[in-house]
N, C-alpha and C positions, 0 to 999 in steps of 0.2 A: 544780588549784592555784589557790589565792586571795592576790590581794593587797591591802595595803594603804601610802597614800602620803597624807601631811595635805592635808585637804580635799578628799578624792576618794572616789569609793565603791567598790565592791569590785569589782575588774574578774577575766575568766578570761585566765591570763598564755598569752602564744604564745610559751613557750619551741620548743616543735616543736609544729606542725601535724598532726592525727591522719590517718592515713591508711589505707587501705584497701588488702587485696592485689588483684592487679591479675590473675591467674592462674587458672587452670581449679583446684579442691580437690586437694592429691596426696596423698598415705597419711602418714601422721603417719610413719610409721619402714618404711623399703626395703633394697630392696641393691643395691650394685652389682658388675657383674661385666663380666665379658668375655664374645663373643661366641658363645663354645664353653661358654661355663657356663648359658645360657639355659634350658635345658631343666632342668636341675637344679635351678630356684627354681618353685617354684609357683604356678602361671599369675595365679593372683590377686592374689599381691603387685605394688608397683610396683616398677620397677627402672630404674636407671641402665647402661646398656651402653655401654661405652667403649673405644673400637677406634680404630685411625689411620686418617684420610681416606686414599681410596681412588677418584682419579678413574675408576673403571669402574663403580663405585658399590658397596657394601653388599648385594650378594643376600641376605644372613640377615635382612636389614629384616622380609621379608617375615611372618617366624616371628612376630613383636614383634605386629603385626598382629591376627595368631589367639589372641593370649592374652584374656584376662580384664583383666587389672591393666595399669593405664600405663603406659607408659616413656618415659624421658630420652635423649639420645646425647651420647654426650661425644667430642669428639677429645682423644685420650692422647696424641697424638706434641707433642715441643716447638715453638714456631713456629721462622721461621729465625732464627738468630743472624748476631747485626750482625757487619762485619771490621772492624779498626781497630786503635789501642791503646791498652791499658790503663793507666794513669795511677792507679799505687798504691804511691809511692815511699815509704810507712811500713812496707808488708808488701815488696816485692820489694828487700828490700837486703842487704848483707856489708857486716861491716866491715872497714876495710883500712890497720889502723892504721902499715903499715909501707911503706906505697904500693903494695903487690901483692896481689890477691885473685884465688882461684881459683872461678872458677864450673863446677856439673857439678850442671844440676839440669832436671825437666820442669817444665814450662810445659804444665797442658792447654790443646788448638788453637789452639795457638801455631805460625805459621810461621814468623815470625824474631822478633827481639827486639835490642832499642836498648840496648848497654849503656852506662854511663857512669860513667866515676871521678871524682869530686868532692873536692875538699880541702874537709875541716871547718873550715876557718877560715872562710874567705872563699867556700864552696860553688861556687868556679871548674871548668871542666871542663879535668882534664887531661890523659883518654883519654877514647876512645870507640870504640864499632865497632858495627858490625850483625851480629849473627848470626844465623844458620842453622838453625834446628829440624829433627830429623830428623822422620819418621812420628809418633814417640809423642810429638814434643813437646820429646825433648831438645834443651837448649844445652850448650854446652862452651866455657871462654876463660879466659883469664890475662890479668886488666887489671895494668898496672906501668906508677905514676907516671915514673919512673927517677926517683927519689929519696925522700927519708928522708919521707913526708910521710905526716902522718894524713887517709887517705881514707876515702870511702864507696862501696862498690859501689853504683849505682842498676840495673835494669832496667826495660824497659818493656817488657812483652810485645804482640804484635804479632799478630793470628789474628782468628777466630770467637770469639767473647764471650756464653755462653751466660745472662750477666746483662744484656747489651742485646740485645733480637730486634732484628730488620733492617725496620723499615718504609722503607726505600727501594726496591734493586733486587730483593731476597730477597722483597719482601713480595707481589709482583706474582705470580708464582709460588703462593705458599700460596694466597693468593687465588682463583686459577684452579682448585688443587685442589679445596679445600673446596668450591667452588662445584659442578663436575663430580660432587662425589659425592654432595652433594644433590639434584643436579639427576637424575642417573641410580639413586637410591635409591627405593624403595617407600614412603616415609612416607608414615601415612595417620591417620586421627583421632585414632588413641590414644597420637600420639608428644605430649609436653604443653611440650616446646623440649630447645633446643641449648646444650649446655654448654661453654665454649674456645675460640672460634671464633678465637681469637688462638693456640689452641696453650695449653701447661702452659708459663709461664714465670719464671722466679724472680724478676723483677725491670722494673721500665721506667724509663724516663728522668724524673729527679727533680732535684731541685735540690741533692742531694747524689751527681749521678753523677758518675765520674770516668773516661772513655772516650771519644776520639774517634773517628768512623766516616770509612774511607778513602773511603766508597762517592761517587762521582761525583755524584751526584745530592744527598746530602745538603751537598757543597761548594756546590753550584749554589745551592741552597736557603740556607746561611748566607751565600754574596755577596750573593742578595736583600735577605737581612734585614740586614746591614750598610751596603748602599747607603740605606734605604728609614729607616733607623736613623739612621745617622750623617750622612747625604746629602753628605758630603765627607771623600774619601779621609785625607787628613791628621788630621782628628777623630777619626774610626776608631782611626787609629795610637798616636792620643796615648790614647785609651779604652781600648785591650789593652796600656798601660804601654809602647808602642816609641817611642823616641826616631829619630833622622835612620838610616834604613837603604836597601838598595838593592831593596826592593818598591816595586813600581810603580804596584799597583792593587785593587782589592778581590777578583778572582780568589786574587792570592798571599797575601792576610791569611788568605784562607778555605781556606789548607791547612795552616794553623801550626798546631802540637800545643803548649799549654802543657804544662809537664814538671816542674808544681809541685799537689800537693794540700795544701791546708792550709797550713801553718810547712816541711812536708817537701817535698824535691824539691829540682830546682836553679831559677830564676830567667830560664829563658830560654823562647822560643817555635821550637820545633822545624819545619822544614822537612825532610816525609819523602821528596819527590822531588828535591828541588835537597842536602839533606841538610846543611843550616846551620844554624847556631845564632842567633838573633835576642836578645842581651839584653834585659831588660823590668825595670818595677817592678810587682813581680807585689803592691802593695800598694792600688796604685788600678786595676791591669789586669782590664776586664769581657768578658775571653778568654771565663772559662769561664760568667757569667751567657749570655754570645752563645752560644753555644756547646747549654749546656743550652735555654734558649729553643727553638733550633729544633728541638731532638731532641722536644722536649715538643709542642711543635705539629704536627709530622711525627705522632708517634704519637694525638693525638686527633684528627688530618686523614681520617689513613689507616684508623684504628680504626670510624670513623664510617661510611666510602667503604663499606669492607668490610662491617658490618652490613645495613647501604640494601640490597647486592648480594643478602644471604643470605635478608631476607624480602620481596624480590621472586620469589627462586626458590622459597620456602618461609615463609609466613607464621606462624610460629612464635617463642613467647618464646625470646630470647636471654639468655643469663646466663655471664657470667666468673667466674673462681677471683678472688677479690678479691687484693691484692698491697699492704701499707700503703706509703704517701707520695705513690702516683701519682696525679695528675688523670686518669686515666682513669677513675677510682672514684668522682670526686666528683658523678655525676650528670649533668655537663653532656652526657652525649653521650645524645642522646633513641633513640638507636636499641637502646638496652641496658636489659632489663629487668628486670634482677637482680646481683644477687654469689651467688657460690657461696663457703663457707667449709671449711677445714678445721678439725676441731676434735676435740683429745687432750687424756688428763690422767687422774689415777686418782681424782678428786675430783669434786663437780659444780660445785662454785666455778673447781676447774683448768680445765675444760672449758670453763666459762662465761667465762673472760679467756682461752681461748686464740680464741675468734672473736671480742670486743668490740670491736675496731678494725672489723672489717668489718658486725658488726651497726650500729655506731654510725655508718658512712661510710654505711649504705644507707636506716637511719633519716632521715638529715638530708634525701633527695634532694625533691625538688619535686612529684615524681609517686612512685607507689607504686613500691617498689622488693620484688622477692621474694627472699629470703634464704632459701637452700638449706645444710644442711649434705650436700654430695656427699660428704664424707669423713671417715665418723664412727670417730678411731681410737680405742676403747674397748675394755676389758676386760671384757663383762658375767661380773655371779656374784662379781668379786673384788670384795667392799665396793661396789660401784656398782648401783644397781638403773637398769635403764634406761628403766624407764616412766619414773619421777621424775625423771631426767636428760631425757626427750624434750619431760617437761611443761615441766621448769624453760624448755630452749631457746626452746620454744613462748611460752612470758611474755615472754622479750628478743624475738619477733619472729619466730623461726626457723618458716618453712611446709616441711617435711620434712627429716627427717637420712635418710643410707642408710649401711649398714654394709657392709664387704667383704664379699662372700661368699667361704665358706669352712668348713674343719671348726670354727674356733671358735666361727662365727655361726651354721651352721645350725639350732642349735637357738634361734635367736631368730625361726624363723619363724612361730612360733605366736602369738608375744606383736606379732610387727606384725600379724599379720590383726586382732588384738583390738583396737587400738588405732584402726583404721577412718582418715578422713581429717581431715587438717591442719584449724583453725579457722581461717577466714575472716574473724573478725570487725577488729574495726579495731584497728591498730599498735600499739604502744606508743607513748606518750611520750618524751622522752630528757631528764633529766637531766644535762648534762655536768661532766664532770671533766676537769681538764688528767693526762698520763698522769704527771709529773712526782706528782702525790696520791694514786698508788696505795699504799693505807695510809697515811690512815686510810678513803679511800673506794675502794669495791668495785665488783665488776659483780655486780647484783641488782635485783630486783623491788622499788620500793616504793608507797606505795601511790595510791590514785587511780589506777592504769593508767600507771604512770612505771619508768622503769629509768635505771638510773644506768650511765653509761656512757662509757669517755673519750671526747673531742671532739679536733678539732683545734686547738682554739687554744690559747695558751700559758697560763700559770698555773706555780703552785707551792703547796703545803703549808704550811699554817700552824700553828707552834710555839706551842703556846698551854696548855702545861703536861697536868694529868693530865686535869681537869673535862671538858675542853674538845677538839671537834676544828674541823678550817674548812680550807678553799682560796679562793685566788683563780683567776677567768677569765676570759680574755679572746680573744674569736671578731670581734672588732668590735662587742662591746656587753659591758662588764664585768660581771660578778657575782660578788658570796663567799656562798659557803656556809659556816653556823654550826651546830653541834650539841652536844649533851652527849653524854659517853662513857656517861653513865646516869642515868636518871630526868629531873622537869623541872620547871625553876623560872624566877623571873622576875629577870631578869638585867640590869645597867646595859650598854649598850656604847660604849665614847669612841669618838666621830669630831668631827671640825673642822667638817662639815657637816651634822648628822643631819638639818636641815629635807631637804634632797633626796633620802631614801634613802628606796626602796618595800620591802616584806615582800611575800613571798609561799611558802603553805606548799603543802606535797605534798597535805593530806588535807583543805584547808578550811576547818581550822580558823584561830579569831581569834589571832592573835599578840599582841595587844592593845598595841600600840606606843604611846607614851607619852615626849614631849620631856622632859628632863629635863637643868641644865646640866653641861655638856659632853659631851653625847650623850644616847641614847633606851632608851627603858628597852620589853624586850619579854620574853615566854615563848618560851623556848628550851627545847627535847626534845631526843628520842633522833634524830628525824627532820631531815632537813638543813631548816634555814631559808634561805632566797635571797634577796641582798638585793641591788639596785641603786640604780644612781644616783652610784655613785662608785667609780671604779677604788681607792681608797685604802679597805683592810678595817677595819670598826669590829673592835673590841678590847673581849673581855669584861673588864668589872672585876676580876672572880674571878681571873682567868689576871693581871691585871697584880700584885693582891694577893700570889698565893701565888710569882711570879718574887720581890718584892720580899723577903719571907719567907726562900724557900731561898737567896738572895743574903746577907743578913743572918746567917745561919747558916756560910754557906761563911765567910763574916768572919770570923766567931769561931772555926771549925777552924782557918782559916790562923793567927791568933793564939796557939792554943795547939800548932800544928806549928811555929811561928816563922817560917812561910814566907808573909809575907803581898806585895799586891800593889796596891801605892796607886794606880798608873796604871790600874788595870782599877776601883778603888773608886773612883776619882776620875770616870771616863768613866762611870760607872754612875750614880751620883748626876745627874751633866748629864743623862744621859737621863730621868730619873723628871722633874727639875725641867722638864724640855721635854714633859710630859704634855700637856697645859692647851693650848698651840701646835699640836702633831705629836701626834697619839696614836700612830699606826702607825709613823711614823717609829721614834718613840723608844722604842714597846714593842719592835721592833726590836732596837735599839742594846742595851736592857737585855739580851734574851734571849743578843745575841752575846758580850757581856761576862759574862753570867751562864757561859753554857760555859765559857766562858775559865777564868774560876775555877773553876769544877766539875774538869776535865781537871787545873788548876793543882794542886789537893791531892788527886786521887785517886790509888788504887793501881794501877790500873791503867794501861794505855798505850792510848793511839788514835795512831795515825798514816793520813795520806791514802797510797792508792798512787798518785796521780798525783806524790807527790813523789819516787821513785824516782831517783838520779842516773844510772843507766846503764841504757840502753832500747835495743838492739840492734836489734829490732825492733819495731812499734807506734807508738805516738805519743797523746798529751794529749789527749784528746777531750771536748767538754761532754755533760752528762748531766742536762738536769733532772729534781731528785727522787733524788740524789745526795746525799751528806753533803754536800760542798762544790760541787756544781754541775760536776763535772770529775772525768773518770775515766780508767784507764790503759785503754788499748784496743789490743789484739793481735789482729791478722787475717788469717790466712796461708793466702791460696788456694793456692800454693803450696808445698815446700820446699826451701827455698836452701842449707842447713846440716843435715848430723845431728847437730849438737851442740845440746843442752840450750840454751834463751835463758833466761836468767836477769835479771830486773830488780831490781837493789840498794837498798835500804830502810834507811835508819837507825832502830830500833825502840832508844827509850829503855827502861830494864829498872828499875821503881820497888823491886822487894818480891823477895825468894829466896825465896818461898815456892813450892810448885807453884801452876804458872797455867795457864789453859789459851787457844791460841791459835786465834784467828778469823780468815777471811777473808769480806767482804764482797765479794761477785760475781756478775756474769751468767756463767754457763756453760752454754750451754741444751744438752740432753739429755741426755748420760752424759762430757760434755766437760771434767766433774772431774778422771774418770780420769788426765787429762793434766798435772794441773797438780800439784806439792807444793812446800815450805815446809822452805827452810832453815835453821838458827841453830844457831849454834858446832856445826855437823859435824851436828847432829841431822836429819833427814829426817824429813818427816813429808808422808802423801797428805793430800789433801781428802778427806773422808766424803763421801760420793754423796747422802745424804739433808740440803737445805739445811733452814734453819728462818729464822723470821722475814721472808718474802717483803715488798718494797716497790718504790717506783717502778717504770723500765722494766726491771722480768724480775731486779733484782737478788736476791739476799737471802746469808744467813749460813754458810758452812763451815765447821766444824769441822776442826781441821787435825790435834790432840791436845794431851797436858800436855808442858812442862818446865818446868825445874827453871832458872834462868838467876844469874848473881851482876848485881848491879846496876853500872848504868852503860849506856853505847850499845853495843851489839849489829849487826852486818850482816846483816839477815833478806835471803833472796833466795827473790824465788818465778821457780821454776823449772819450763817448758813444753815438753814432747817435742813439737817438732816435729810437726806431722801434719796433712796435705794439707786444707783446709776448714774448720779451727779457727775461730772468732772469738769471743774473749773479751775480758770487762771489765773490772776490778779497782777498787772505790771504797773501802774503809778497813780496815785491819788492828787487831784489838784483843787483845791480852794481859791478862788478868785471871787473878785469883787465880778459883780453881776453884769454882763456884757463880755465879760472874758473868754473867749468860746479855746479850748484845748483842740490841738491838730496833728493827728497822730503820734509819734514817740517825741516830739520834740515839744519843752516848755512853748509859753508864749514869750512871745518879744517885750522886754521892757520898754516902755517908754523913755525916750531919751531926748534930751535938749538938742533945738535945731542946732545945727553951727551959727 
């Protein structure tokens, strides 16, 4: 990449540092298997063998040994799961519109469980109890206000939490395992490291966890950090939102359960041995910041302790299943020398964004990070060739994938001998994108030795008409990325500041940037341009031009539909005239006025589903990269109800002609099947096959045609129940039939030529 910035000469930009793998060569493509399938793979290939620790150690080590081709060890068993309770008052609720609700539902490893009746007005509690899980998890209860009142069933389930592992008292334990079976194992030269050493876990403590642990030690561990924190008790009290109560000391703060996520929940701090309620203002209360903190430092305390242990007894690369949101990925713990990724999808673009979070977290680290695909779920032969998929991996960074073994892989043993061992030469580049910009930017190779690939820092998508695509970023050092949707020319772009902003491109070439007043005039392509220097994005001319045009147009439709709209023509006009000031500001303002009118005279309908009036279960969640930055979100580890949850829609009806209707959605895997789409009596599923994929995981449904008379309509979409779900819902579109939706952005109205 090359830059440039006035009166400076061309410097090589250090978006990301190049790095080198750090790891003995292992086979471009393997397998993995179990321990009883070894013989069955042929001695030359490499392989992954994954079996549960076994403090007497591993006898079949020895086989591994006598082969030819290298091997991995994986521990398959989960680590231990943390006890405590779960704190997910959007998914565990009944409604109890009449003051009484009947609960009869499982709770997996769940021991007891906290119920609680809450009045919707004022979210007061006005029953409560503890109950009793049998073996499988069931509860059973009849909460009853005694009177006419509109409640909420809450639950809080109470057990082993197989989305937090246990690094407290549980974790002492695995530890002594793991360690026992390496230490009593036959490993010898040709094992190439260790995969899991934490266990297969679905999750670790984040700053979006919602789970206290009962464990003793972790109490111990947040008094610490409260004392050392607050360093006077009464600060503390006022910091978790408690007003004048009868705690004593930083012992009893450090056993309160907040019993609020989010907007949802009730408002108090829960005492689970003294069994009280502690009102709070759960609006300034840093319960759950304290809370998280520790859990977060416990697991890279202990994650760390643990490694040290494993290549004292065995000096061997170590490598995790990578898990996104956790710092345990980001590098800092120096004893971990990889992520391992899973990676599905019947595409090689699918495949390639189903590991891009973990190639991107392993890219960034300080020291070389090795990037294994241990679990490569593919179809070879159907549409996929999997040399071209191993090469593609291979360009993001990826040093070996391995495939299940099995009868559908075996015959892909020929084609890994052939393909011989992983390149060694040095990393990729990384490009970032915030994940909010999925569409219009990808995960791929571009050129100079770069891959584009989301980052963690925040950012969004820039609306910048047909010509034109761009994002902002921001990691702690801002940049936008500029590009043309095709071909390349040399482009004005307003910003307030141009003297401070540098260029820099992917391949070298001159951009040939050029002050010019009210911004700088450069050669913009197909390839992203990167510009710094100002968190505020310059704005192509061209894109302010053609807003200004189709705005001008919708004018004139609304004039001759007679449906015109002075307050959106009025705030439009103020933005243009605030160019010259504000470019970004106000190219902004135009474009959100611009939709305005667009929606105002089209035939069709868009509505958000976050605006839904009745939400049973789930709750309002943000979503950058969203049509509106906010999504419906439904998450039912559990089920509470065999009745259908239906969330209610007001869908304006423009045109009786047939139209056909859309759902915008995350539904990852077959989690369609689950959901359909009601209007006046008509039923209709989701198609299994989305289209138009964008930001996080959403994209397009097809749900079918009707036929509708104009006016508002009750659209309900409607969700079976079913134990694991979590879905997301961002905008519903009705058009007439031919209308095709393209990811968060309405369609274009039709407008009269000039």
């Amino acid at each position: 990449m090359s830059s440039w910035a006035p009166g400076s000469p061309w410097r090589s930009s250090t978006l990301h540092a190049e790095s080198k793998l750090g790891a003995a060569p292992i086979a471009s493509l393997g397998f993995r298997c179990s321990p009883s399938q070894v013989s069955e793979i042929p001695g030359s290939l490499d392989i992954i063998v994954s079996a549960t620790p076994d403090p007497k150690g591993w006898d079949w080590v020895g086989t591994l040994e006598a082969r030819e081709g290298s091997y991995l060890l994986e521990l398959a068993a989960a680590g231990p799961a943390a006890f405590g309770c779960t704190i997910e008052p959007q998914s565990y609720r009944l409604d109890a519109p009449r003051g009484t609700a009947e609960l009869a539902c499982r709770l997996p490893g769940a021991k007891q469980a906290l119920a609680v009746l809450a009045d919707k007005r004022d979210g007061s509690i006005v029953w409560h109890q503890i109950l009793d899980a049998d073996p499988e998890g069931m509860v059973t209860a009849v909460a009853d206000a005694r009177g006419p009142l509109d409640c909420v069933l809450l639950v809080y389930p109470i057990g082993e939490s197989r989305a937090t592992p246990d690094f407290w008292e549980g974790f002492d334990a695995h530890r002594d395992t793991v360690l026992a079976t390496l230490r009593r194992s036959a490993i010898g030269s040709r094992c190439r490291g260790l995969i899991n050493p934490l266990g297969r876990n679905p999750s670790y403590p984040t700053d979006q966890t919602f789970f206290v642990p009962f464990s003793s030690l972790f109490r111990m561990e947040l008094e610490t950090h409260l004392r050392e924190t607050y360093k006077n008790f009464t600060t503390a009290q006022r910091a978790w939102g408690l007003g004048a109560s009868e705690l004593e000391d930083f012992r009893d703060l450090a056993r309160l359960v907040p019993l609020w996520s989010g907007k949802r929940g009730v408002q108090v701090l829960w005492d689970p041995e003294k069994r009280k309620f502690w009102p709070c203002s759960i609006g300034q209360s840093r319960a759950w910041a304290d809370i998280r903190a520790v859990m977060r430092h416990a697991a890279i305390r202990r994650t760390s302790a643990l490694l040290a242990a494993i290549k004292a007894v065995r000096d061997l690369p170590v490598l995790q299943e990578h898990v996104g949101g956790s710092d345990l990925f980001a590098g800092e713990i120096q004893e971990l020398d990889g992520l391992c990724l899973e990676a599905s999808g019947a595409t090689v673009g699918q495949v390639a964004r189903s590991i891009a979070l973990g190639v991107s977290a392993g890219l960034r680290w300080r020291k070389p990070a090795w990037l294994l695909v241990d679990r490569l779920q593919v179809r070879p032969g159907e549409g996929l060739d999997l040399r071209t998929l191993v090469q593609e991996l291979e360009a993001l960074g990826v040093r070996g994938a391995f495939l299940p073994w099995g009868s559908e892989n075996k015959s892909c043993a020929d084609l890994a001998r052939s393909m011989g061992a992983a390149p060694t030469a040095s990393m990729p580049k990384v490009l970032p994108f915030p994940v909010a910009a999925f569409e219009p930017a990808q995960v791929q190779g571009l050129p100079g030795g770069w891959v584009w690939l989301p980052g963690p820092g925040v950012g969004r998508r820039l609306d910048l008409g047909n010509q034109y695509k761009g994002y902002v970023y921001d990691d702690g050092s801002p940049l936008t990325c500029l590009w043309r949707s095709a071909g390349s020319e040399r482009v004005r772009l307003r910003h307030s500041s141009a003297k401070e902003l540098t260029f820099e491109t992917l391949d070298g070439t001159d951009p040939r940037p050029r002050l010019v007043k009210g911004g700088v005039e450069v050669t913009l392509s197909e390839l992203p341009l990167v510009i710094r220097g100002s968190s505020e994005p310059p704005i192509p001319e061209p894109a302010i031009e053609e807003t200004v045009a189709r705005f001008d147009q919708l004018v004139k439709l609304g004039e001759q539909l007679k449906r015109v709209a002075p307050s959106e023509t009025f705030a439009f006009r103020q933005a243009v005239a605030a160019l010259e000031r504000t470019p970004a500001y106000a190219y902004e303002e135009m474009r959100t006025r611009f939709w305005r009118m667009n929606l105002l005279l089209a035939t069709y309908s868009w509505v958000e589903a976050e605006s839904a009036k009745t939400l049973p279960v789930g709750e309002v969640a943000p979503s950058p990269g969203s049509s509106c930055g906010a999504v419906l979100r439904v998450s039912m580890p559990a089920v509470l109800t065999a009745e259908a949850l239906a969330a209610s829609i007001a869908l304006p009806v423009r045109t009786e002609v047939d139209q056909e209707l859309w759902v915008a959605a995350r539904l990852p895997g077959d989690q369609a099947r689950f959901v359909s789409v009601v209007v006046q009596g008509q039923r209709m599923q989701l198609q299994s096959q989305p289209m138009a994929p964008y930001g996080d995981g959403f994209a397009w449904y097809r749900a079918g045609v009707t036929k509708l008379k104009t006016g508002i309509v009750e659209l309900l979409i409607e969700i079976t129940p079913t134990e694991g779900l979590d879905l997301a819902f961002d905008a519903i579109l009705l058009a007439p039939v031919g209308i095709r939706p393209s990811g968060p952005w309405m369609p274009l109205t039709p407008v009269p030529s000039r």
